[in-house]
C-alpha positions in Angstrom: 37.7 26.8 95.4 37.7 30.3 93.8 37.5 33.1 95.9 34.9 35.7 94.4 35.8 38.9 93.9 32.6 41.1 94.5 33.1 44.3 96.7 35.4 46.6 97.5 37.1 44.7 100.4 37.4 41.7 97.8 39.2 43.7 95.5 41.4 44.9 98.3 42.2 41.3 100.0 42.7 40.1 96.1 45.1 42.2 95.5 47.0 42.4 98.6 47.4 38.9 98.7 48.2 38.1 94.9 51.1 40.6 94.8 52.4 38.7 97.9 52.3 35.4 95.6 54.2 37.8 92.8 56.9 38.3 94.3 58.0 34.8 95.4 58.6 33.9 91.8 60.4 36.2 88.6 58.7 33.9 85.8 55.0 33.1 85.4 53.3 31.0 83.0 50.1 32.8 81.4 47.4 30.2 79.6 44.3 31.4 78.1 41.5 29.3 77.4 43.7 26.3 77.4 45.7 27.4 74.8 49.7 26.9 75.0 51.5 28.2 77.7 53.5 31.5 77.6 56.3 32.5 79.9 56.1 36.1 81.4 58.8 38.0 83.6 57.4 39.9 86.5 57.9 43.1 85.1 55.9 41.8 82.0 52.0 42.0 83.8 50.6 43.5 86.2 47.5 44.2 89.1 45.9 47.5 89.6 42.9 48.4 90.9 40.9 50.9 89.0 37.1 52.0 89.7 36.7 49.4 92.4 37.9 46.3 90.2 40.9 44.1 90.1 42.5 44.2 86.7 45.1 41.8 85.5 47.3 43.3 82.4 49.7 41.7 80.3 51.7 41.6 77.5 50.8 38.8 75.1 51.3 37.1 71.7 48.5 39.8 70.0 50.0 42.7 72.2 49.0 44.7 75.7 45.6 43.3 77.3 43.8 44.0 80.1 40.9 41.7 82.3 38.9 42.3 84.7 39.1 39.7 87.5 36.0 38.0 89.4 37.6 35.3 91.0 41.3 33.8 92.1 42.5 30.7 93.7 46.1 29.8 94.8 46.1 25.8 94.7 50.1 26.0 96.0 51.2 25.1 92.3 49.3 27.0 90.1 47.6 31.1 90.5 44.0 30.9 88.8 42.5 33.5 87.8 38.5 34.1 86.6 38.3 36.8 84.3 36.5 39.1 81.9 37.9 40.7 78.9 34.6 43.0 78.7 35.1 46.2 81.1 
């Protein structure tokens, strides 16, 4: 079930607890849209938090992007992530 990320504490809780999950693993797979998977380094994306939303930045096939998150889930296997690309 995706956790909703819709206040301030949200954001907070989000992002405490998805760096946690960062930094068990160097390598991450990114897929967009179902699209084919591509392999990122830890050092290659990132979390912030900038005017009380959780934003997800990467590098990617078409260069940097940025997306504004609204929901995560950790199933144990895989870190999904709901997100906007309009900010």
């Amino acid at each position: 079930m995706l956790l909703q990320i819709k206040d301030v504490a949200a954001v907070a809780t989000a992002e405490r607890a998805i760096r946690e999950l960062l930094g068990v693993h160097a390598e991450w797979f990114l897929v967009q849209d179902g699209g084919p998977p591509l392999a990122l380094a830890n050092s290659e994306f990132d979390f912030f938090i900038a005017h009380r939303r959780l934003i997800f930045s990467s590098w990617t096939e078409t260069g940097s992007r940025s997306w504004r998150l609204t929901a995560w889930e950790w199933t144990g296997e895989k870190l999904l992530l709901a997100a906007s690309r309009r900010m």
